[in-house]
Structure formats: C-alpha cells, structure tokens
C-alpha positions as CSV (number, residue, x, y, z in Angstrom):
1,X,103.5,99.6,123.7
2,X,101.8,96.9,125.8
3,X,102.3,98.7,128.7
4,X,100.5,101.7,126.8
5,X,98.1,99.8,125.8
6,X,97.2,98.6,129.0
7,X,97.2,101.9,130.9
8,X,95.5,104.8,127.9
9,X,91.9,104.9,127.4
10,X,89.4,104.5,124.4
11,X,89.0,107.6,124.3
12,X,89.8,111.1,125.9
13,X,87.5,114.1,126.8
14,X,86.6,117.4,125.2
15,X,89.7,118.8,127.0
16,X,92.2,116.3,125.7
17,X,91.3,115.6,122.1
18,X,94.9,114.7,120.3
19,X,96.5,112.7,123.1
20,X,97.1,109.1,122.6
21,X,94.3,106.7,123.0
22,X,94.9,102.7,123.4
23,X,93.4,102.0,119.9
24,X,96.9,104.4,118.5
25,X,98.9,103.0,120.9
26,X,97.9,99.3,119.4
27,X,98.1,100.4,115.8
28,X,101.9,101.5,116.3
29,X,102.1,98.1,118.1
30,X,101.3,96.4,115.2
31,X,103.0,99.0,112.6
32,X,106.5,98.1,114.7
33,X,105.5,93.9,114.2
34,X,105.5,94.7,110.5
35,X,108.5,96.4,110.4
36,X,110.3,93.6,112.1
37,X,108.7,91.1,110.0
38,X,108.9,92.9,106.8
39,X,112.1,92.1,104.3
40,X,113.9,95.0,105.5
41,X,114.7,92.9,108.7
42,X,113.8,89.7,107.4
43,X,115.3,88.6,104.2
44,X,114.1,85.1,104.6
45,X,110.4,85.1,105.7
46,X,109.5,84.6,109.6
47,X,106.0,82.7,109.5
48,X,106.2,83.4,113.5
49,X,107.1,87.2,112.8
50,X,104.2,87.5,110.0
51,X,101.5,86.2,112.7
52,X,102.7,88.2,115.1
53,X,102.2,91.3,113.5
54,X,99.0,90.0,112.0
55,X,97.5,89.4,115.3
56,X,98.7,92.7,116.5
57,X,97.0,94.7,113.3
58,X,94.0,92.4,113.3
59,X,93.5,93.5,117.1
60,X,94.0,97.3,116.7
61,X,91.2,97.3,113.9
62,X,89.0,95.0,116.2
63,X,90.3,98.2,118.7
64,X,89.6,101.4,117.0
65,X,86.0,99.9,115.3
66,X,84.6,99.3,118.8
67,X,85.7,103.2,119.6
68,X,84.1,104.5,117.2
69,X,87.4,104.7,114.4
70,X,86.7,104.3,110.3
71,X,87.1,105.3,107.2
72,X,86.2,109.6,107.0
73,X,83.4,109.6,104.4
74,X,81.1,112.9,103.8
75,X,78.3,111.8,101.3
76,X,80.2,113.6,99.0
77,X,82.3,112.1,96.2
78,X,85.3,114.0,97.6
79,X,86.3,112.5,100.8
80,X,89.8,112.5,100.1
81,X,89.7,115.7,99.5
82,X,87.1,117.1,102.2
83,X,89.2,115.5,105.1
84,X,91.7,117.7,105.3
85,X,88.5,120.3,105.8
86,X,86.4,118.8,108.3
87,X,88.6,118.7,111.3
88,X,85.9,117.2,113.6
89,X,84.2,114.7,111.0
90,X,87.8,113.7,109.8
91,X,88.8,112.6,113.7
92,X,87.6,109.2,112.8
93,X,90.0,108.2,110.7
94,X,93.1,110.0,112.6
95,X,93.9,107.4,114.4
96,X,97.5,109.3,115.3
97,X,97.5,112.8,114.5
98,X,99.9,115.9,115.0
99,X,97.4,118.7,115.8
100,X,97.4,122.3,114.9
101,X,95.1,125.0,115.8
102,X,95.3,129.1,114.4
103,X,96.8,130.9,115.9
104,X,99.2,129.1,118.6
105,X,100.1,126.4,116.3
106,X,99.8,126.7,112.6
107,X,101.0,124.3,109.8
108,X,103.0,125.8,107.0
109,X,103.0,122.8,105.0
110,X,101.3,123.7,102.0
111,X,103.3,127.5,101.2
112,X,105.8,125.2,98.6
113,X,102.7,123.3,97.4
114,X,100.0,126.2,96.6
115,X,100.9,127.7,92.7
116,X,103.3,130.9,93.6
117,X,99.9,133.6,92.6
118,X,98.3,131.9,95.7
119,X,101.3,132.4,98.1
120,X,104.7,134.1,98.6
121,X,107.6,133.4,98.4
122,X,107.7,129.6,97.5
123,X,106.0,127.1,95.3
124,X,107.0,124.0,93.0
125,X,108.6,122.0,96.0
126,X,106.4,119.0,96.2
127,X,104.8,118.6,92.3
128,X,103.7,115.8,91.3
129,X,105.9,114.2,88.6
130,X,104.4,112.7,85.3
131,X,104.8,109.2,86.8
132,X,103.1,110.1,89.8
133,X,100.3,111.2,87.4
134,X,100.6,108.0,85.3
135,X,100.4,106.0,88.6
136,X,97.0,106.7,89.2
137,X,93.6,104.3,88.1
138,X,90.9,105.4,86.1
139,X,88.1,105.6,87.9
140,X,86.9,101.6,87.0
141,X,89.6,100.9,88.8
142,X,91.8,99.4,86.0
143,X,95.6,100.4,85.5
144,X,96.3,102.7,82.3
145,X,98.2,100.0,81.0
146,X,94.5,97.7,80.6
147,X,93.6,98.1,77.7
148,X,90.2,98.0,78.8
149,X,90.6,100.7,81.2
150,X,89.4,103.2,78.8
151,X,92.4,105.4,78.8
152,X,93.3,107.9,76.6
153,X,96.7,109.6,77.1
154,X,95.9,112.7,74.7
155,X,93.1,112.9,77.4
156,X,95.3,112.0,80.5
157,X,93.1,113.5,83.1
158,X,89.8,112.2,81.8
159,X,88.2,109.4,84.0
160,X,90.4,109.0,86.6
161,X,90.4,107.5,90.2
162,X,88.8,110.3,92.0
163,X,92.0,110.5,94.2
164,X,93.5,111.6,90.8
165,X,91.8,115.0,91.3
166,X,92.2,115.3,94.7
167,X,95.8,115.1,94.9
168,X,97.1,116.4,91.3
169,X,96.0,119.8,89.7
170,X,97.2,119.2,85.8
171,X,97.0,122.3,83.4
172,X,93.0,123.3,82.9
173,X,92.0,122.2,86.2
174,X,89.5,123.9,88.2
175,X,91.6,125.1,91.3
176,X,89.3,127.4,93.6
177,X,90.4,129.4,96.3
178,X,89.0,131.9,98.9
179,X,89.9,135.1,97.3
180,X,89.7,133.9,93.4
181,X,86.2,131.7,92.4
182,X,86.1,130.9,89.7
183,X,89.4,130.1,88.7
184,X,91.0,127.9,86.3
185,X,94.7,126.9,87.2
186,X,96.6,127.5,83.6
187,X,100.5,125.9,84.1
188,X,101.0,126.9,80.0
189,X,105.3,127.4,79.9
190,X,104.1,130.6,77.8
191,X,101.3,132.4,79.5
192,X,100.9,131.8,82.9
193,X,102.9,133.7,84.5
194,X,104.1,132.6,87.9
195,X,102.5,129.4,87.9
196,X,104.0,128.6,84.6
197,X,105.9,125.6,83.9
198,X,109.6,127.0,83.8
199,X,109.0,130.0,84.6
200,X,111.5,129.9,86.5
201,X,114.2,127.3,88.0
202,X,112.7,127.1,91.6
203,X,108.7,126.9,90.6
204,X,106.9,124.5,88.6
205,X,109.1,121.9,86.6
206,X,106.6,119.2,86.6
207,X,103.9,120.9,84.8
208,X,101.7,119.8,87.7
209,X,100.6,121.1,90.7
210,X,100.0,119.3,94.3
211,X,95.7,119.5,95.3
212,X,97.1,116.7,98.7
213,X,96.2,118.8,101.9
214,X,95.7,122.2,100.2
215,X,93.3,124.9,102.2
216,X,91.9,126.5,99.9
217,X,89.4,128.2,102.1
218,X,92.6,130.5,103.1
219,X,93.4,132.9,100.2
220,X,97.2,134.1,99.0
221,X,97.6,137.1,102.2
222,X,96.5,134.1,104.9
223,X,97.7,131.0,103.7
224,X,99.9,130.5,106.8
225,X,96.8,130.2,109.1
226,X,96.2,126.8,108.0
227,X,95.8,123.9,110.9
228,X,94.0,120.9,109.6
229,X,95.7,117.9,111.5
230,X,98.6,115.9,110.3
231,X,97.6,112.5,109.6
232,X,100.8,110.2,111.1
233,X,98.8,107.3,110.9
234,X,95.3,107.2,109.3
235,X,92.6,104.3,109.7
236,X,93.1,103.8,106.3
237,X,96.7,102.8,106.6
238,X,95.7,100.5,109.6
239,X,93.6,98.5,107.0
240,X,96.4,98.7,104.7
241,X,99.1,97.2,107.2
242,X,96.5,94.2,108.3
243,X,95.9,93.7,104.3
244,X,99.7,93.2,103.6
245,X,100.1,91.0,107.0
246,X,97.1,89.0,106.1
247,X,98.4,88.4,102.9
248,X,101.5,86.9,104.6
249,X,99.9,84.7,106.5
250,X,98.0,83.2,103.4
251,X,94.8,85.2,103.5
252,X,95.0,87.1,101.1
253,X,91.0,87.2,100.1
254,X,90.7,89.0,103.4
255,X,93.7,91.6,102.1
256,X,91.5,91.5,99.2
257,X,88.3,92.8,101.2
258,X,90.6,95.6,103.0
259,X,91.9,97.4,99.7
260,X,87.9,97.3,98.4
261,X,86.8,99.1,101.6
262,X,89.6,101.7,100.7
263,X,88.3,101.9,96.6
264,X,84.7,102.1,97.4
265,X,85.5,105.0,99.9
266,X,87.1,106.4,97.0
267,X,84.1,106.3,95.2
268,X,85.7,103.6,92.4
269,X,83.3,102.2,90.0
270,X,82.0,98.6,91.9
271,X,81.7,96.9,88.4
272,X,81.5,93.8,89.2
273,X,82.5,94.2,92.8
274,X,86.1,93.7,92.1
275,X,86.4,97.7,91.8
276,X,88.9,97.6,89.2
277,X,91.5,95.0,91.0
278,X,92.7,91.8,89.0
279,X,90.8,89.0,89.3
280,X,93.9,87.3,90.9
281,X,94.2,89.8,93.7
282,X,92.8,88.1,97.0
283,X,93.8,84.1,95.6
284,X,97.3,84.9,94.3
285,X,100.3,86.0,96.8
286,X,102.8,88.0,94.8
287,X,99.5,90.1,92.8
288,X,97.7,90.6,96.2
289,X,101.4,92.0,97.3
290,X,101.1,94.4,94.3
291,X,98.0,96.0,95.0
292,X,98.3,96.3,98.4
293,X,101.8,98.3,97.3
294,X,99.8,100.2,94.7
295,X,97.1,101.3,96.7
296,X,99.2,102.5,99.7
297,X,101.0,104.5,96.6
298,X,97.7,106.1,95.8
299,X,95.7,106.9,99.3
300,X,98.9,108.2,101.0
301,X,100.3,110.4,97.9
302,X,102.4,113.2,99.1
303,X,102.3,112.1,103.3
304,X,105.2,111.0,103.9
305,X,104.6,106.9,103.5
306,X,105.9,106.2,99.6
307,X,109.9,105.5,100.5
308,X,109.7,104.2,103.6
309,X,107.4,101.6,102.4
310,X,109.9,100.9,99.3
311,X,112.7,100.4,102.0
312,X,110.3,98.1,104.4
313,X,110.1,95.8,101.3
314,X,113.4,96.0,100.0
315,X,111.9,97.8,96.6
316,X,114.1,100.6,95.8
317,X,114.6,98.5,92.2
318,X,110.8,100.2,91.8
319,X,112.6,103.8,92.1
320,X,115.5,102.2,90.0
321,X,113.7,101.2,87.1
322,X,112.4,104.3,86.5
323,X,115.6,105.8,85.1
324,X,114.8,109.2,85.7
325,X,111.6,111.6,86.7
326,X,109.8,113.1,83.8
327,X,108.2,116.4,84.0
328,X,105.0,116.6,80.9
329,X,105.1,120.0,80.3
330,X,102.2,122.0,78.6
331,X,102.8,124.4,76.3
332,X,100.2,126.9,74.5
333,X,98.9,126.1,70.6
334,X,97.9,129.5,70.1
335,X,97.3,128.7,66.5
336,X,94.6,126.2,67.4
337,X,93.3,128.6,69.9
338,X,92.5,131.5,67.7
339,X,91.2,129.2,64.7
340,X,89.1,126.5,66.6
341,X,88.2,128.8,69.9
342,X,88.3,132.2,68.6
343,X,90.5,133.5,71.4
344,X,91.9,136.6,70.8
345,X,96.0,135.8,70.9
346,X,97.3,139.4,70.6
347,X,96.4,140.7,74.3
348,X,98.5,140.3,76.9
349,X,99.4,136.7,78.4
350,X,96.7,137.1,81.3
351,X,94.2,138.3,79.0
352,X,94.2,135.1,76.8
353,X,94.6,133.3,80.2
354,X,91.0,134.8,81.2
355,X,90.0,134.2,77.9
356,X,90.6,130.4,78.2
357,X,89.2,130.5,81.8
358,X,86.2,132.1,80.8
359,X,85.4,128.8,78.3
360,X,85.8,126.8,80.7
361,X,83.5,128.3,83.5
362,X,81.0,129.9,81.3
363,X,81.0,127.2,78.8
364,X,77.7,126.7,76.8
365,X,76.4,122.9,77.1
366,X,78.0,122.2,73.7
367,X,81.1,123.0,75.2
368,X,83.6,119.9,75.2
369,X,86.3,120.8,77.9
370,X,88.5,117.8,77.3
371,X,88.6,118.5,73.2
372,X,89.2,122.2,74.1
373,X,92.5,121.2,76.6
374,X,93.4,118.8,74.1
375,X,93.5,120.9,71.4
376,X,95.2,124.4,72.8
377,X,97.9,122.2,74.8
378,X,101.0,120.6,73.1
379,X,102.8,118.8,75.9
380,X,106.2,117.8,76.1
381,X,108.0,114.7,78.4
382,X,110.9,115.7,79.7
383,X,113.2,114.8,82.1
384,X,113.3,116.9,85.1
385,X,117.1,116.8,85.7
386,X,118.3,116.3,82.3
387,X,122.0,115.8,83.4
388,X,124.5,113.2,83.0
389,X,124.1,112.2,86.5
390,X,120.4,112.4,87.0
391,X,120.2,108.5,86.7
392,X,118.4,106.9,90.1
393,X,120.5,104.2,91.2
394,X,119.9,104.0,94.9
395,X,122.5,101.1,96.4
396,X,121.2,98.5,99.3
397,X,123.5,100.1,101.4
398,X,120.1,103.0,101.9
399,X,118.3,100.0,103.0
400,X,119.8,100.9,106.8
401,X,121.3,104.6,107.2
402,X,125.0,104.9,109.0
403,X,125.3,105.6,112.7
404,X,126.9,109.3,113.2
405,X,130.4,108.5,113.8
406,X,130.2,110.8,117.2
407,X,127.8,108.5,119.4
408,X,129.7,105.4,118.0
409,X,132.9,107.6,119.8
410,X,131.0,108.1,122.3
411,X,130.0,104.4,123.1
412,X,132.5,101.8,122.3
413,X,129.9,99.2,121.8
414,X,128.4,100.9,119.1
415,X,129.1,99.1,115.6
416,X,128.6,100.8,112.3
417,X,126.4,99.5,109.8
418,X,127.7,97.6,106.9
419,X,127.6,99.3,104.0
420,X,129.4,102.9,105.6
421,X,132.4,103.5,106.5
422,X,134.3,100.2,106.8
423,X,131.4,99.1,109.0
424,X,131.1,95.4,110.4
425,X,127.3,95.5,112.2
426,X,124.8,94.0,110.2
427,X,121.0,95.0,111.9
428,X,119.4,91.9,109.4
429,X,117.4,89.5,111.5
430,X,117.5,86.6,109.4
C-alpha cells in the first residue's frame, strides 16, 4: 500500500475514471491497520496497533478532503437514496468503486431484491427481516427502545431515520417505478399477488421488501440494464473506520463529531446537536463503541459490511442473542376495510389492491394514511425458519475460516486453523 501510495495520483482523467487513486489506495491502508488492530487479531488491545491505524485513517481523510472526496449530498432529503442515481455527483463519496456501464458491463444485483411484478424470475432474496426494521432510529435520532423517542410500534414506519425509507419498503409504501407511477407496494399474505408475503416459499417471507440500491428508473422488461457503481468502500465508511480508531486511542469526542457528520447527512433531527446520540457517546468508551457499531449497521444496510464487522470485533454473541429472525407479516382486515374505508371487498384481489392504492395516492387532505395502514393490516411475528434447528448459534471457531485441505497438501508449511479439522495454527496476534 505504501508503495501505492507513493506512485497513484489524486486523481485520474476523463479517460480513466474508476482506477485507483492514492486517496483509495490510503483508505485500504488504513482499513488493513484496523483489521490488524481490531479483536479479531488482537484479543488483548495493541495501544501501538490502535495508533497505527488511527494515523493511517486520520491521513486518508486528510487525503481524499484535499481531492475533492465527501459525503454525496443532493439538497434533497434523500441522499441515501439518490446516490445510487447520480452516478457523477455520487463519485465523491466512492472512494473505491466497482464500476458498471449499459451495455458492456451491467449489474444484476437488484433482480432478487425488486418485488417479483417488477422483475422475472426472482425476488425475496435479500428482505429485510423485522429486526433489520426494528434496528433503525426515528428520525430524532433516539433508539425505539427511548421512551422518548416517540415510537409507536402499531405505527412502526412512522418517523423514522430517513435511511428507514430508503433502504426498507414495508406494506403501504409508496414504491415508484418507470413503467407503474403511482404505485403503492401492497405485501398483504392475501391480496397481493406475487409480491405477497408467502405467496410462495422462494418470494417474500419477511413481509418487507429491500428500497438499498434499487433502479427504479428501469421498469420490470429492463431491469437488467442497471449500472450504478458498486460502493466497496464509501467516504462515509472512511469516517466510520477513523471514528472507531479514534475512539481507541481515547478520543472518542472526535468519534463523536464523525458519526454526527454521517446523521446530519442523513437529514436526522439536530435537536440539541447531539442528533439523537446518548449524551455519553463521545466521553464514554464502551457507548461511543456502540454507536459507532450501530451506525455502520444503518448507513451500510444491505452492502456487504454488517458480518464482517461482527467478526472484526469478535461480536457474533450480537447475531446469537437474537435467537432466530422474525418475519412481521401483514395480513388484510377486510372487515375494517369495508366498514371504516368503504372498500368494496367482493372484486377481485387486485381490484381491492387498487382500491387501497387509490386512498393513498388520491387521498383527500383529511386523509390519515398511517390510521388507514393501521387499521386494514393485522400483522403477525413470526419466525422465518420455524424449525427445530433454526436457532443461531455461530461458534468462535467462524471467527477465522479453515484452509482448503488441498493447498495445505500442496505446501507442507501450511498449518490449519484451530478450530477445523484437528488443526494446530492459531492466526491470533496477541
């Protein structure tokens, strides 16, 4: 990497946009210097390792600011969502990207993510489960657990981190795209259809739907021409890596200033400038630790970060604890429907479906939305594998994988890792 560093440039021309620049080439630096100095490798804490890849973080932001790198933000209160859009506005915060481009290159990412009436031949292979959902803020910031926070779980999707609604797509949810606007995306077990919950055992058994990196420019006949970038690392998680290292290296009010930059890009309520985190966050170790864990949770759903990060801190008791993954499924009250809406519950499925949709986009001003969701929607929790075995109970062996027993044939000096297959080597530092 030093070598790399000293040999790329800031930046590339016109002709070259995508290859690596010195400012990537220094955040990997410093992403490698937290690995090694994270719990994974280090059991007992390395003050020498921590500043190391403190230094090394603190010099790829000082890096990537003075080319021009930052948090994407569009004036908009969607920039979570609109980055996977603007292609050229978004380059800022791609520090590291895989590029695509229509038609050489396409990405076909999101045909298991889209609801199965806006693709073919696959959907339901990356919904959000309900403690996903739960995991999210509201949009002051505070955890549904605060009682202060506002939150109301017959109203679960009501004042929520904005991220909330640009990453999850919950029964009643506006969910536009290319070749249907308006539309309303219904997930009701009984009447809608393919994008029903259950409605079959490959498609939706969350009763939720993933919005993370979905084109919805591209309607349900050209949904494999999508090529937005893949973020592999984002500014955003290079302010994320120097708030955990500075907190490691006892300064965590600084940690404390990174994870605000992230909130207010997320357009969190300031309150009182804390936006939303504890007043202990950026003084107290262990609840800095937390949010820095929570908010890396949050900005990188569904892109690949959430288990390696559990492994780097030696937190798979956080997957553990959970027990199992609950789906919250929504089911129709017709009954309350017909008496309290007036829809007409003999047609067919998809005509009460457009009858419900119809409220909702042509809804006079009296019109309460979240009353009319709550009312017509029983939901239930339910595990998603209900079987015996469906318990998580991930071992430390997964902390470090096994060698393939064929290159440790293949070279004598290879050792297998403890933990498979009889093996002696143990790849702990310290």
């Amino acid at each position: 990497m030093d070598s790399a560093i000293n040999l790329l440039p800031a930046t590339w021309g016109s002709n070259d946009i995508g290859r690596v620049t010195k400012g990537a080439a220094m955040a990997v630096k410093g992403e490698a210097l937290l690995l090694k100095a994270s719990p994974l490798f280090c059991k007992t804490p390395n003050a020498t390792y921590w500043n190391d890849a403190y230094s090394a973080l603190l010099a790829a932001k000082t890096e990537l600011d003075a080319d021009g790198y930052g948090l994407y933000t569009d004036n908009t209160a969607k920039p979570n969502e609109n980055m996977w859009y603007d292609k050229a506005g978004a380059a800022k915060e791609m520090v590291l990207s895989l590029r695509y481009h229509y038609p050489e290159k396409t990405n076909g990412f999101q045909q298991g993510q889209r609801p199965l009436t806006e693709t073919s031949g696959a959907a339901g292979s990356c919904d959000p489960t309900w403690e996903m959902v739960q995991a999210y803020p509201m949009k002051n910031g505070l955890p549904i657990s605060d009682p202060a926070s506002g939150y109301d779980p017959t109203e679960f999707w009501k004042d929520r981190d904005p991220r909330f609604y640009q990453t999850i797509v919950y029964n009643g949810a506006r969910y536009d795209f290319a070749d249907i606007t308006p539309r309303v995306q219904w997930i009701f077990n009984t009447i809608a259809g393919d994008d029903a919950y259950k409605a079959t055992p490959n498609y939706n058994i969350t009763g939720f739907y993933c919005r993370k990196g979905i084109d919805t420019t591209l309607g349900s006949s050209v949904w494999n021409r999508q090529a937005f970038d893949w973020p592999i690392i984002r500014y955003a998680e290079v302010l994320l890596n120097l708030a955990e290292a500075a907190n490691e290296v006892q300064h965590p009010a600084e940690a404390r200033a990174y994870i605000i930059q992230i909130r207010q890009r997320a357009h969190i309520t300031a309150g009182a400038g804390n936006y939303g985190l504890a007043a202990s966050v950026g003084s107290d170790y262990q609840a800095t630790l937390n949010a820095v864990m929570t908010e890396r949770a949050i900005e990188f759903a569904f892109e690949g970060k959430r288990f390696w990060d559990l492994r780097r801190r030696r937190m798979f008791n956080v997957l553990n604890s959970m027990g199992t993954l609950h789906a919250y499924g929504p089911y129709f009250n017709s009954a309350a429907a017909s008496s309290q809406y007036g829809i007409n519950i003999t047609q067919s499925n998809s005509g009460i479906a457009a009858q419900l949709s119809n409220l909702i986009v042509n809804s006079p001003a009296s019109f309460d939305r979240n009353a009319f969701l709550k009312a017509i929607t029983n939901y239930k929790y339910e595990p998603i594998d209900p079987g015996a075995t469906s318990q998580i109970n991930i071992p430390d062996a997964y902390y470090f994988g096994p060698i393939d027993p064929q290159y440790i044939l293949q070279n004598k000096n290879l050792q297998q890792n403890i933990g498979w297959d009889g093996g002696t080597f143990n790849p702990v530092i310290q």
